[in-house]
C-alpha positions as CSV (number, residue, x, y, z in Angstrom):
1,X,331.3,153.3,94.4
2,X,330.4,157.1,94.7
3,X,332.9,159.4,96.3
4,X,331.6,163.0,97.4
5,X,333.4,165.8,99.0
6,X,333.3,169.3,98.0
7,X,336.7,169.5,97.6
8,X,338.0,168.8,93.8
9,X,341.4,167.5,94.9
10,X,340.0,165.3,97.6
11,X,337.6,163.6,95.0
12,X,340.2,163.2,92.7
13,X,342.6,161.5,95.1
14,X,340.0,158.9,96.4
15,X,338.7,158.1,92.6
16,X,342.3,157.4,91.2
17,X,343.0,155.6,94.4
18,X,340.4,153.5,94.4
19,X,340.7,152.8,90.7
20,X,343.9,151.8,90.9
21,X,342.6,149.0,93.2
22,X,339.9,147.7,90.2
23,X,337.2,149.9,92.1
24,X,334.2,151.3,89.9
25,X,334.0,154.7,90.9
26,X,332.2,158.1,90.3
27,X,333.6,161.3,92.2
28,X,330.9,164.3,92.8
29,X,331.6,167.3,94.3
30,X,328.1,167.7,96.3
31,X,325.7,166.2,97.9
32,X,323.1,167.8,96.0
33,X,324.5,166.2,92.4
34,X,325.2,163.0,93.5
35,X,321.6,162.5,95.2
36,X,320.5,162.9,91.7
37,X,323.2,160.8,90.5
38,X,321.7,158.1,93.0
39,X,318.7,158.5,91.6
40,X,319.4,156.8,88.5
41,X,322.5,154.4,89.2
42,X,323.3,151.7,92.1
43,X,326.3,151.9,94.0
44,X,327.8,148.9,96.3
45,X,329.2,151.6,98.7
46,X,329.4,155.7,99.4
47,X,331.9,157.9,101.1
48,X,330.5,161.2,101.8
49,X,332.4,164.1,103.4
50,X,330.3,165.0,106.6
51,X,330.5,168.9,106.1
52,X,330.3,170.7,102.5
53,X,328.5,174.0,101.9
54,X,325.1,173.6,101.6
55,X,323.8,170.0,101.5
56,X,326.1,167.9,103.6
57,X,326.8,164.2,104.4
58,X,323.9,164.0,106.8
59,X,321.2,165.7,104.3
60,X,322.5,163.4,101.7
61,X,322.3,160.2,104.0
62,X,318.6,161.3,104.9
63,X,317.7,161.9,101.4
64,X,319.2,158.7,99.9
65,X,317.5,156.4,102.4
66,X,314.2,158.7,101.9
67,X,314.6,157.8,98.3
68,X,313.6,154.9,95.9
69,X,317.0,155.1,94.7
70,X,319.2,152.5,93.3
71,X,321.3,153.2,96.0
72,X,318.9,153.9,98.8
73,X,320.2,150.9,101.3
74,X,323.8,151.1,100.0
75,X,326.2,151.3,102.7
76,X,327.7,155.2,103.3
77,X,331.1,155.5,104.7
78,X,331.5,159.6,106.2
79,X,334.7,161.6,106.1
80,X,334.8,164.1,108.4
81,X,338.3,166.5,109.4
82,X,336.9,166.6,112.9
83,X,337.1,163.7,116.1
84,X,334.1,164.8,117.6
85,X,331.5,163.8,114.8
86,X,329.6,160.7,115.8
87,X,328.7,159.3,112.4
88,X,328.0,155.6,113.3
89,X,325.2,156.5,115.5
90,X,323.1,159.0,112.8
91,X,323.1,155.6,110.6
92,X,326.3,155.8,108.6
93,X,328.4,152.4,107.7
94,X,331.3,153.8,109.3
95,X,333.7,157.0,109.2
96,X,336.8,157.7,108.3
97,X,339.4,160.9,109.5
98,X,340.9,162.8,107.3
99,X,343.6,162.4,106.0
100,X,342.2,159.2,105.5
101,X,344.3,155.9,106.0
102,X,343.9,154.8,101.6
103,X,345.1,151.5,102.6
104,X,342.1,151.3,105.7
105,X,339.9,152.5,103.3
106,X,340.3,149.7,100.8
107,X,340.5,146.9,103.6
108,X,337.3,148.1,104.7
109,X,335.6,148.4,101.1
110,X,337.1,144.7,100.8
111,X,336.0,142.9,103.9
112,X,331.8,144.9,102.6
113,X,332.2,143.3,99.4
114,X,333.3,139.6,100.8
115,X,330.5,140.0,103.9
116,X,328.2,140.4,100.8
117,X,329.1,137.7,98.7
């Protein structure tokens, strides 16, 4: 799984989090970086924060399904602060509102992996 948020602490909390479940995980702190990261690894899954100085969520949705990634058709999860921010219908997996529900976010990550298998 990649994780990316702008926010050091944030990344940090989701990586050891998800770890701590038996989750693979990489945590980048922009969008930028972990589009190149894509570029080079696969991913099962992606939660991107929605807004981050510079390239955001969306550019880095647009970019990754642009690409010939590894990645390119992974499902990506956004994390946004905000209510108002329709990220299902600009072709995101699903979203999640910070603070983010950990326990949601795994149950989630686990009912992807068994629809897959």
């Amino acid at each position: 799984m990649l994780v990316i948020d702008d926010h050091y602490t944030t990344v940090e909390m989701f990586v050891e989090h998800l770890r701590s479940v038996g989750a693979i995980v990489i945590g980048v702190l922009s969008a930028k970086a972990a589009l190149a990261y894509a570029m080079t690894a696969g991913f099962d899954a992606v939660l991107v924060d929605l807004r981050m100085p510079g390239e955001d969520g969306r550019w880095f949705l647009r970019e990754l399904r642009g690409s010939r990634a590894p990645s390119a058709q992974a499902p990506v999860f956004a994390v946004s602060g905000r209510h108002d921010e329709p990220a299902t219908a600009e072709g995101f997996a699903g979203s999640f509102l910070k603070p983010v529900d950990l326990d949601a976010l795994v149950g989630t990550l686990a009912a992807l992996r068994r629809a897959v298998n």
